[in-house]
C-alpha positions as CSV (number, residue, x, y, z in Angstrom):
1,X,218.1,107.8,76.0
2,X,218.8,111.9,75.8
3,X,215.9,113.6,77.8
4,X,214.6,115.3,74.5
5,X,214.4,111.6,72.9
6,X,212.1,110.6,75.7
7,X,210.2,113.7,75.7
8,X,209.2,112.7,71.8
9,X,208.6,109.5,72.4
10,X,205.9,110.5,75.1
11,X,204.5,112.9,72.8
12,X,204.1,109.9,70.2
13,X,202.2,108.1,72.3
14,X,199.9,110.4,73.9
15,X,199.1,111.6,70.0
16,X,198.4,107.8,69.2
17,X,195.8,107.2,72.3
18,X,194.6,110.7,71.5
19,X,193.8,109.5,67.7
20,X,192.5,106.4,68.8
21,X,190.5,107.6,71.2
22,X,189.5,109.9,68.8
23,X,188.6,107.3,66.3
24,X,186.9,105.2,68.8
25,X,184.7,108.2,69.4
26,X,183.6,108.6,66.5
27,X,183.1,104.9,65.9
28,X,180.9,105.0,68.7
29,X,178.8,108.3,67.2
30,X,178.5,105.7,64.1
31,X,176.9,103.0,65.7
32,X,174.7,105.3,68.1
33,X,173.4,105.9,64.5
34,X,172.9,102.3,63.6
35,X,171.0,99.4,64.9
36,X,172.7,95.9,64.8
37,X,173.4,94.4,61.5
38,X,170.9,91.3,62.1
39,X,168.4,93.0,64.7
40,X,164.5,92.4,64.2
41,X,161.2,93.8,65.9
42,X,158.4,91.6,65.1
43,X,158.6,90.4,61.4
44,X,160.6,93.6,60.4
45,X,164.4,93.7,60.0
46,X,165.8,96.6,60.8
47,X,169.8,95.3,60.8
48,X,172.2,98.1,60.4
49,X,169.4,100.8,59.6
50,X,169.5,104.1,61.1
51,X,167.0,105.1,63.9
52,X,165.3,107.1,61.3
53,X,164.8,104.1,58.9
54,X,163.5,102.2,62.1
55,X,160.3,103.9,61.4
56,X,159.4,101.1,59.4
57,X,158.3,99.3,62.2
58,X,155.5,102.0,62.6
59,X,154.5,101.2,59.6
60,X,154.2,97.5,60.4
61,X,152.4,98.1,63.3
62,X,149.9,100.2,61.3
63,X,149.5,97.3,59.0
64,X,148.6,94.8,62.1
65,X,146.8,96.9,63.6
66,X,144.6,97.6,60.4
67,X,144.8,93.7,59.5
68,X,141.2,91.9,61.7
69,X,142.1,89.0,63.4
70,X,140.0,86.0,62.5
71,X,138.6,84.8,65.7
72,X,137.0,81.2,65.3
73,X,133.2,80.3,67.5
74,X,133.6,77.0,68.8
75,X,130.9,74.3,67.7
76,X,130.4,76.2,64.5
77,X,132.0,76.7,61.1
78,X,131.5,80.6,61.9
79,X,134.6,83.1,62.7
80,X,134.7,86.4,63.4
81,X,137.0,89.1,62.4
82,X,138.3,91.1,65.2
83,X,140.1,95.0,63.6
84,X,143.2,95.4,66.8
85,X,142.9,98.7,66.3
86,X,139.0,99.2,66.4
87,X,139.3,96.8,69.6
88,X,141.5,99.3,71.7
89,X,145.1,97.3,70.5
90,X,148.1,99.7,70.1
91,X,151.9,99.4,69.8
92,X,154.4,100.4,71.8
93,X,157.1,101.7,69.2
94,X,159.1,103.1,71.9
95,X,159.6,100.4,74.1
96,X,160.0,97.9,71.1
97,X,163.0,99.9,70.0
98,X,164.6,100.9,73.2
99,X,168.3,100.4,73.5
100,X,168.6,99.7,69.7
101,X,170.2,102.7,69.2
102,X,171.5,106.0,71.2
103,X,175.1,106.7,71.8
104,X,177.7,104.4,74.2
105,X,181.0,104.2,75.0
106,X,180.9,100.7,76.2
107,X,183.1,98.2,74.1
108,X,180.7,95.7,74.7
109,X,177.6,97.4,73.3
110,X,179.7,99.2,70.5
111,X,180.9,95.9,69.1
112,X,177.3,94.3,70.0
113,X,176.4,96.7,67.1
114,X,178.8,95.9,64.9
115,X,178.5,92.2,64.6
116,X,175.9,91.1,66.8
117,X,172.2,90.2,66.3
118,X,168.9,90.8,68.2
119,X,164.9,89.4,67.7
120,X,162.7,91.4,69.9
121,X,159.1,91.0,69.9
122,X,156.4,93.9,69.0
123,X,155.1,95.4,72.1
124,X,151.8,96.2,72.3
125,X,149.3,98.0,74.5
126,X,145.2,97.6,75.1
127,X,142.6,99.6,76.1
128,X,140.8,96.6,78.4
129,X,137.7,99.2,78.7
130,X,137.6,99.6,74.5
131,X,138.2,96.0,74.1
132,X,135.3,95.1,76.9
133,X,132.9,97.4,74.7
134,X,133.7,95.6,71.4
135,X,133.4,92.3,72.5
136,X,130.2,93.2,74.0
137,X,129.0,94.4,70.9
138,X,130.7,90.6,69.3
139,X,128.5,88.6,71.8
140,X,125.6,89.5,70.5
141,X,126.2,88.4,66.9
142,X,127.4,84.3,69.2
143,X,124.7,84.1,71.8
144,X,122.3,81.5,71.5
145,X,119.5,82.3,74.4
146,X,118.2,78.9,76.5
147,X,115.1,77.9,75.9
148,X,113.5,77.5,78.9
149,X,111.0,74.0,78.8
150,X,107.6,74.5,79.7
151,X,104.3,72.1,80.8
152,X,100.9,73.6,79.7
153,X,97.5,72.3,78.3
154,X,95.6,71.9,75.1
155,X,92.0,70.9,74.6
156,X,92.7,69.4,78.2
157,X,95.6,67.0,76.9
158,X,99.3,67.8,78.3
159,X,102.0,69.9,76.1
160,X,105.5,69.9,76.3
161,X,108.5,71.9,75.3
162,X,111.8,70.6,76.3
163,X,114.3,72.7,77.3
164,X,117.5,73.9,75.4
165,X,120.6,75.3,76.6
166,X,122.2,78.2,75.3
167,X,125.6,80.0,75.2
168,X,126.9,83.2,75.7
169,X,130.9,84.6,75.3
170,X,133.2,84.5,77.8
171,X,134.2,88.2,77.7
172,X,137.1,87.9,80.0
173,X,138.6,84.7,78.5
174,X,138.0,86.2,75.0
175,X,140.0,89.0,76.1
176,X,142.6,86.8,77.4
177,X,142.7,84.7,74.0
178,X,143.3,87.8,72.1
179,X,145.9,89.4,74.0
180,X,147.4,86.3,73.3
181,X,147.2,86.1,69.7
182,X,148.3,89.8,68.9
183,X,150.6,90.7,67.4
184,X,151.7,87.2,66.3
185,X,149.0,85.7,65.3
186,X,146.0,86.4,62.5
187,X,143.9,83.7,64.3
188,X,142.3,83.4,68.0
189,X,139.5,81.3,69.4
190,X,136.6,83.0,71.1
191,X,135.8,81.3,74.4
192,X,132.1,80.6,74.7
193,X,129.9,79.8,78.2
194,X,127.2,77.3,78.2
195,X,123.6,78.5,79.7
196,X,121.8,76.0,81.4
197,X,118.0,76.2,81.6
198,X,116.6,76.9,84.6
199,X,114.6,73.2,84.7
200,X,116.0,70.1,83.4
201,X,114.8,68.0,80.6
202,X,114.1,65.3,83.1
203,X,112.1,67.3,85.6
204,X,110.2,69.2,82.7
205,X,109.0,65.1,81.6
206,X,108.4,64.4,85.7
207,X,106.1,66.9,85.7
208,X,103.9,66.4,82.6
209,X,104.0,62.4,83.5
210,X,103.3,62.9,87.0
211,X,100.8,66.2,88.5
212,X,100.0,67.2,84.9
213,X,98.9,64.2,83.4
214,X,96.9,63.3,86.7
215,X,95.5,66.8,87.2
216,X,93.1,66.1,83.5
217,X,92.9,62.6,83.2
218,X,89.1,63.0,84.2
219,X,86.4,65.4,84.7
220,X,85.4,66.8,88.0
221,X,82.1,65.9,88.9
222,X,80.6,69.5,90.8
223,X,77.9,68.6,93.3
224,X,75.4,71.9,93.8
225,X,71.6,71.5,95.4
226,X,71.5,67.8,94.0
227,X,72.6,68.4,90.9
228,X,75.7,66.9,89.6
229,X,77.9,68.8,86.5
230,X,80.8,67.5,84.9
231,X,84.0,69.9,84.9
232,X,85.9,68.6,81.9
233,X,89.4,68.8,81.7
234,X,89.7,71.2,78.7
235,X,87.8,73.8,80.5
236,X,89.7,73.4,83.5
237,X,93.0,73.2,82.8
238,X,93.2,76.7,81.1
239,X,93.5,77.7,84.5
240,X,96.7,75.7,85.5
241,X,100.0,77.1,84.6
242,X,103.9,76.0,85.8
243,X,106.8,78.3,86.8
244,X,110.1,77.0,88.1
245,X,110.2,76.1,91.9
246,X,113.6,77.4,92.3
247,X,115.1,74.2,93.1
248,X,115.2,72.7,89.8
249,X,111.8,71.9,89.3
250,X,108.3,73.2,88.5
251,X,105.3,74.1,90.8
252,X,101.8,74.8,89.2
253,X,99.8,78.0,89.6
254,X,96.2,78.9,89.1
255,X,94.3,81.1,87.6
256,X,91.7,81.4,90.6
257,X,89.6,83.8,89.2
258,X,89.2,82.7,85.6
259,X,88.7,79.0,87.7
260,X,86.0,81.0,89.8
261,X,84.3,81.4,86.5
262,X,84.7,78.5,84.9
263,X,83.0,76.7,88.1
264,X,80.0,79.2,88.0
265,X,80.0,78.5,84.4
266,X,79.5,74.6,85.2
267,X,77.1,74.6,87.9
268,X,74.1,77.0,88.9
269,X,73.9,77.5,93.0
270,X,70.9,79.2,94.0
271,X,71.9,82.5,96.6
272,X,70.5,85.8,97.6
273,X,71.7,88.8,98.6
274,X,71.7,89.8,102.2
275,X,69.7,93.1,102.5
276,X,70.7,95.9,105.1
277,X,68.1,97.1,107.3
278,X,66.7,100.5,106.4
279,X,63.9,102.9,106.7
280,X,60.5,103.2,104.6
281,X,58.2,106.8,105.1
282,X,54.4,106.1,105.7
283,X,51.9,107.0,102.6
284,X,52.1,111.1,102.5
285,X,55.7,111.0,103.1
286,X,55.0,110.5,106.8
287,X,57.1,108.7,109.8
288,X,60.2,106.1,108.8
289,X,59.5,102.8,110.2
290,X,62.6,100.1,109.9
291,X,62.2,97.3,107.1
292,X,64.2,94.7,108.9
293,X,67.2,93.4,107.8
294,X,67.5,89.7,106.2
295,X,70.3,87.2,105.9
296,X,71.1,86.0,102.1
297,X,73.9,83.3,101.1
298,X,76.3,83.0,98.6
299,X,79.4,80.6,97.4
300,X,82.6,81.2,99.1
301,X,84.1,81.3,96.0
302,X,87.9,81.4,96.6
303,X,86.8,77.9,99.1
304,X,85.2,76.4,96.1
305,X,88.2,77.1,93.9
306,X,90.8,75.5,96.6
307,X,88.6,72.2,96.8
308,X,88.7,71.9,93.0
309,X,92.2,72.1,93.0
310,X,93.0,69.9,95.5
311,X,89.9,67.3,93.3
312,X,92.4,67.6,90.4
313,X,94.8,65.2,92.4
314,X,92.2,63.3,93.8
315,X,90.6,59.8,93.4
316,X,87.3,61.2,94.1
317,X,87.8,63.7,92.0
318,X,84.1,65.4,93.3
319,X,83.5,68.8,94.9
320,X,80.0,69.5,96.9
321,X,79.2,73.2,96.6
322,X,76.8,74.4,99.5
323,X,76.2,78.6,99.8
324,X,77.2,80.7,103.0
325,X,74.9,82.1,105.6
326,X,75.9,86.0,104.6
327,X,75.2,88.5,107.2
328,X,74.0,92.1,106.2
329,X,76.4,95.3,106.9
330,X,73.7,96.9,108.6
331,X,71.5,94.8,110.6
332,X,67.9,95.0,112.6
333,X,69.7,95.5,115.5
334,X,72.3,98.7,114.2
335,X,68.9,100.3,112.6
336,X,67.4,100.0,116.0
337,X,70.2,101.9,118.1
338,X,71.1,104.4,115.6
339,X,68.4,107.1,117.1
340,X,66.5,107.6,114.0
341,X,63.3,108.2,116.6
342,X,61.6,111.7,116.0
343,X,61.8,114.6,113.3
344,X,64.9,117.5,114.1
345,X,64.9,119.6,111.1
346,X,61.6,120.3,108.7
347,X,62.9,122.9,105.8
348,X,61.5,123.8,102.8
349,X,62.3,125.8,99.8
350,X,60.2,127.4,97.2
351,X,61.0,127.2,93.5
352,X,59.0,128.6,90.6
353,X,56.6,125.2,89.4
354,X,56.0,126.9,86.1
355,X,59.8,125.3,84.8
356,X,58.3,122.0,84.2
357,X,61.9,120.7,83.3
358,X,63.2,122.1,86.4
359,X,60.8,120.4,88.1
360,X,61.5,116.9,86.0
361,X,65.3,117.7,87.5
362,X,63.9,117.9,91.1
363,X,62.1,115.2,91.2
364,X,64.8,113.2,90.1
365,X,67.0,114.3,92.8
366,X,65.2,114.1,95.6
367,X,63.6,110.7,94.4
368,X,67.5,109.7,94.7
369,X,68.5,111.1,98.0
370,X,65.2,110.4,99.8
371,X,66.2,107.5,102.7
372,X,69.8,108.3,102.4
373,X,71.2,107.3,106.2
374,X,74.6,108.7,107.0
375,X,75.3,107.4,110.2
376,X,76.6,108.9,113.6
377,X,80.5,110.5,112.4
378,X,79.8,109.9,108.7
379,X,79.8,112.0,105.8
380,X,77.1,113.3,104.0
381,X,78.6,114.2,99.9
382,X,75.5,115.5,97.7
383,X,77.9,115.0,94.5
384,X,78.9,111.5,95.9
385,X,74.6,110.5,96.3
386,X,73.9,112.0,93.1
387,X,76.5,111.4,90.7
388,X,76.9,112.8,87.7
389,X,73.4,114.5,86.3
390,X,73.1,112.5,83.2
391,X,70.0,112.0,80.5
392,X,71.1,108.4,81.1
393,X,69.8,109.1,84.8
394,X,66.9,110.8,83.8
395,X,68.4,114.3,83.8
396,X,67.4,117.0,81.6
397,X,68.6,120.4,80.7
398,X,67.6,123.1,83.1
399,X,68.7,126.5,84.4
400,X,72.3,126.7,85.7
401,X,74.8,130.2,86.6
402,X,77.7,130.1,84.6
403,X,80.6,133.2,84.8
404,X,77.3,135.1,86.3
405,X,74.9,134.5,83.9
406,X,72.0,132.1,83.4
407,X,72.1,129.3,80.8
408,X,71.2,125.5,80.4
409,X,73.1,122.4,81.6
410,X,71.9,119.0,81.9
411,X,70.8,118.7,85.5
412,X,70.6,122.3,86.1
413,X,67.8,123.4,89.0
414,X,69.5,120.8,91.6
415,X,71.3,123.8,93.4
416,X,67.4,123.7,95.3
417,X,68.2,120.6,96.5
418,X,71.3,121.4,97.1
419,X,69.7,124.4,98.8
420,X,67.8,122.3,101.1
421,X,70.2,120.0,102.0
422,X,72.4,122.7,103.4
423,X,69.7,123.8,105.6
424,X,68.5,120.7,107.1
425,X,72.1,120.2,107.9
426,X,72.8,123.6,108.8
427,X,69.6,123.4,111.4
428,X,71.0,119.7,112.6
429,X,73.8,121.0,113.8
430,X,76.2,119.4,111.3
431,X,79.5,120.4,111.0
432,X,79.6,121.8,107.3
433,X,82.5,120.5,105.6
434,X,81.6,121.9,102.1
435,X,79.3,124.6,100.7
436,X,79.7,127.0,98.1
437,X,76.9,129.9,97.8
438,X,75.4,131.0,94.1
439,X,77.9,133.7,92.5
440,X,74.3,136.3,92.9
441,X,72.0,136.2,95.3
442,X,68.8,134.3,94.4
443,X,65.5,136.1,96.5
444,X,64.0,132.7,97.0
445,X,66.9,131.5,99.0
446,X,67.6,132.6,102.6
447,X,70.3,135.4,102.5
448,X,73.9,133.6,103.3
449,X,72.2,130.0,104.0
450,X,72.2,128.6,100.4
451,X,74.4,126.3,98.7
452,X,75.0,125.6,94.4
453,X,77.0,122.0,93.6
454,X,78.4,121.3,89.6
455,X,79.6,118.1,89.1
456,X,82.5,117.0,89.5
457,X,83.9,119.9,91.4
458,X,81.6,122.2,93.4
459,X,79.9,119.6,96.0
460,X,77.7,120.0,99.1
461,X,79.3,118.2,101.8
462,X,78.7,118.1,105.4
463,X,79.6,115.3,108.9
464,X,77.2,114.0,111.4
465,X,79.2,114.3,114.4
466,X,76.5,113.9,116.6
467,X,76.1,110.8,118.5
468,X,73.0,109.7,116.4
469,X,72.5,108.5,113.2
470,X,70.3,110.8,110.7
471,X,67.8,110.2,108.2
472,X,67.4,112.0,105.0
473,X,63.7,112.5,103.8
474,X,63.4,114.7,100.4
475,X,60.6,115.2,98.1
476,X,58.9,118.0,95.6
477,X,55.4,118.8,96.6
478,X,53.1,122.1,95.6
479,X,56.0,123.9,94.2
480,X,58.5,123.3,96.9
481,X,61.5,121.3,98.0
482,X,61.1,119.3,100.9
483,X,63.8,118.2,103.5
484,X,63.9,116.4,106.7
485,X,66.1,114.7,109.2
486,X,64.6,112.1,111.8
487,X,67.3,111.7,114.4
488,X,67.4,112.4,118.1
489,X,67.7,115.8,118.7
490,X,71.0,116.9,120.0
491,X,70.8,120.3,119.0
492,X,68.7,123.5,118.9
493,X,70.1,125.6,116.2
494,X,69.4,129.2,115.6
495,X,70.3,131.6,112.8
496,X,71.0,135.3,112.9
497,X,71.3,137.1,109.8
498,X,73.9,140.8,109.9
499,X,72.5,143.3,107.5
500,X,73.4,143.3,104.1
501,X,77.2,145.3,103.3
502,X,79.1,147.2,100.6
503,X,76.3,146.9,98.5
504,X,76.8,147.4,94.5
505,X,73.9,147.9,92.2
506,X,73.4,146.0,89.2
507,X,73.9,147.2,85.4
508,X,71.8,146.8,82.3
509,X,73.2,144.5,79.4
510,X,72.3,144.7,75.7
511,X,72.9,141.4,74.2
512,X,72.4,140.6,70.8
513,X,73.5,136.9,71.0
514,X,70.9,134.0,69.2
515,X,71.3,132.2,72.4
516,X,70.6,134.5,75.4
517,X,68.8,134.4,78.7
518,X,67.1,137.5,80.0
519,X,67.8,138.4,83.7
520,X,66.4,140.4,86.7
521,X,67.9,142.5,88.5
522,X,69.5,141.7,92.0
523,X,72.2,144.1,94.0
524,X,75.5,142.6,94.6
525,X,76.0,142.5,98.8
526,X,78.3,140.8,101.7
527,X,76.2,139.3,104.5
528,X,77.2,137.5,107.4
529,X,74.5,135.0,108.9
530,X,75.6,133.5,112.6
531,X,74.8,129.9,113.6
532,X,74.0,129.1,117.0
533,X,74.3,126.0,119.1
534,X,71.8,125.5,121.8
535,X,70.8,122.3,124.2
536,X,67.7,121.5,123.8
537,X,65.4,123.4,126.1
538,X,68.4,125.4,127.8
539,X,68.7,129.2,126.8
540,X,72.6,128.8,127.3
541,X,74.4,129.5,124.1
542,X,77.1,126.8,123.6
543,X,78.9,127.9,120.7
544,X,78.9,130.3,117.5
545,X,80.0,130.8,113.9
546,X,79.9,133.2,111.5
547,X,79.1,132.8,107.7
548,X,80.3,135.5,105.5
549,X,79.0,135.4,102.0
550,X,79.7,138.0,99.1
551,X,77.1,138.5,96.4
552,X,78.0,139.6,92.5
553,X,75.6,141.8,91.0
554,X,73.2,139.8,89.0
555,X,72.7,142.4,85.9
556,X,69.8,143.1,83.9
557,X,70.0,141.0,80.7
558,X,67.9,142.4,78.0
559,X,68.1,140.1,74.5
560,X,67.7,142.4,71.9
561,X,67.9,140.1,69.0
562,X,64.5,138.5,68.1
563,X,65.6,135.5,66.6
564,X,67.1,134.5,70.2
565,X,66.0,131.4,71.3
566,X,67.2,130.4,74.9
């Protein structure tokens, strides 16, 4: 063959592979465009569609996840409609579709899509915490709670409940069931867990045949100072209750206390109180002598209750109550060491008599602290002796200071007591815990040494920390207050009063008020009074304090309205 023959005949060929190739190319463009002829995701065909028309299977995935799946309860006729999408479902149109189309020049894969044919399944996805939440919300609608069985009484015969179990959904083999079901399925079973009670059936009858039934199938015969009282079963048993052992079974409880009463209810015991030692004054509020102290008895009640109980299971069945020697807190013997042997403070503080209900207030008061003990390192609280002043206590209105003026409060006149108090503890030596001075100096009190008290929060509070025990003696007699302790004297105490400071004159008021309270005149002042510690009979000073007080001005109150009535 001539060389220009050959040369054409080469040029031939490498045109025909170049318009095959060509073709071939372009073939494969087609098919990178089209899906296989008889290829499926899920329940939609998509055979020889483009990629674009394989958005169908979007919209079938819509409709499923739109479309509830009918979730059946086992043991009833009930179902339950579960929405895939509402339930954290979702498909995976990307994945389901991958390698369906896109371009390839692969022989294989291009003729694959020309003739061949493919099923793939819908892949989905789930939100486990979504789906978690739903099916919480799905339980509640299935549960059935137990029923726990119980043993109790009624008019002293035995009552039963038997138990019942329950159920609750199985939220991790729910899930399970589901993810199963979707997307093939419109139906899924929920998976339910049984709840047993906590006591069986069995045990719950055990008990009622055997403590229950025994504990009121008689009375209990109560034995007291000869006398014998039935305890009948429906009075009784009101006080019995069961809760579950923890090992399967039941225990009984008791009601001790409403027992208690039920017992006292039954039977009368004859008892007395035991009665503390203390102090009575001779006629003319003279010496303390010591009233001794006496034993009393009483029913150890919680000892009582424990041998009924144990009765309840007993043949006997009969309890014999005998009362307690009871000893007194403060005996014959503590009244005797305390030190309560001689007088160490004697004060007294004028008041004016002609305020008969002033006086009614006083009386009262003292009548109330007089034979107060407070023992060696005890506390003394006025407010906490006293109370709150009440008409229910015999209180009536009297003079009290309020925002520096004088008006009327129920109780009011007990800052004299109060008064007096402070200064037999003040010359006792006391360590003052508590005392608040008037807001304006009153002339009848000592400058610096007085004390108000307002219920709940202003009090008059003071220790005993000497080594003896004091006693309190108060009374109202020819228009003063009296106050003594009887101790043993550890102290000598002597006051010193500074000169009165910064003084500040008072002003006249005007007011027109219906209610209103005329005043005198006092000067507002600072004043600091010393308290001095001496042994008794030594000249040695031992210690010191200083008292600063500040005064208000107590001003001149003239009530110019004549219809004012204080």
């Amino acid at each position: 063959m001539a060389p220009n023959d050959r040369r054409g005949t080469v040029l031939r060929l490498v045109a025909s592979v170049l318009v095959l190739g060509g073709a071939y190319i372009g073939l494969c463009a087609w098919t990178s465009r089209h899906v296989p002829p008889d290829a499926s995701v899920g329940a939609t065909r998509i055979g020889g569609m483009s990629p674009a028309a394989a958005a169908a299977v979007e919209r079938q995935a819509a409709t499923l996840l739109a479309t509830p799946v009918v979730v059946a309860v086992p043991g009833t006729d009930r179902t339950i409609q579960v929405e895939p999408g509402k339930a954290g479902f979702s498909v995976d149109t990307e994945a389901s579709l991958d390698g369906l189309t896109g371009f390839s020049l692969d022989p294989r894969i291009v003729w694959e899509k020309l003739t061949g044919s493919e099923q793939r399944p819908l892949l989905t996805r789930v939100d486990d915490h979504r789906l978690t939440g739903y099916l919480e919300q799905m339980a509640r609608s299935v549960q059935v709670p137990v029923v726990e069985g119980s043993v109790g009484f009624e008019d002293g015969d035995v009552r039963v409940t038997l138990p019942r179990a329950g159920r609750v959904l199985d939220i991790a083999e729910t899930k399970l069931a589901l993810r199963r079901a979707f997307p093939d399925a419109a139906t899924a079973t929920a998976v339910l867990k049984d709840l047993e009670p906590k006591v069986s059936a069995d045990r719950i009858r055990s008990t009622a045949e055997g403590f229950a039934r025994e504990a009121v199938s008689a009375p209990i015969v109560l034995v007291a100072d000869g006398r014998r009282a039935a305890l009948q079963p429906e009075r009784f048993a009101t006080a019995i209750s069961f809760t579950p052992d923890g090992a399967g079974g039941l225990k009984p409880q008791y009601d001790e206390a409403k027992l208690a009463d039920v017992i006292a209810e039954t039977v009368k015991v004859r008892t007395k109180p035991a009665r503390n030692a203390h102090w009575a004054f001779a006629p003319g509020n003279g010496r303390p002598r010591i009233v001794p102290s006496t034993d009393g008895s009483a029913v150890d009640e919680q000892a009582v209750t424990q041998q009924v109980i144990a009765a309840m299971t007993s043949d006997a069945r009969t309890v014999t109550i005998k009362p307690t020697v009871t000893r007194p807190s403060f005996t014959t013997s503590d009244a005797d060491r305390a030190g309560v042997e001689e007088l160490v403070v004697d004060f007294r503080s004028p008041f004016p008599p002609r305020d008969t209900t002033r006086t009614h207030n006083l009386v009262v008061a003292t009548r109330t602290i007089d034979g107060t003990y407070v023992p060696a390192g005890g506390t003394f609280s006025l407010n906490g002796v006293l109370g709150e002043r009440t008409t229910a206590k015999g209180y009536a209105d009297g003079t009290v200071i309020v925002d520096g003026r004088l008006t009327r409060g129920t109780g009011g006149g007990i800052s004299q007591v109060s008064t007096t108090i402070y200064n037999m503890a003040y010359f006792a030596g006391a360590d003052i815990i508590e005392a608040t001075p008037h807001a304006f100096f009153i002339p009848r009190y000592p400058e610096g040494r007085e004390a108000t008290v307002f219920w709940p929060t202003v009090d008059n509070k003071w220790r005993n920390d000497t080594p003896h025990g004091m006693l309190l003696q108060t009374w109202v007699e020819d228009g003063y207050v009296h106050g003594r302790i009887w101790s043993s004297k550890t102290w000598d105490v002597k006051s010193v009063k500074g000169p009165r400071r910064d003084v500040v004159p008072p002003k006249t008021v005007r007011d027109d008020a219906l209610k209103c309270y005329p005043q005198r005149p006092n000067p507002g002042f600072d004043v600091t009074v010393t308290r001095q510690w001496y042994r008794p009979g030594s000249s040695t000073l031992v210690r010191s304090e200083d008292v600063h007080t500040h005064y208000i001005p107590e001003n001149r109150i003239i009530c110019t309205n004549p219809d004012a009535k204080p």
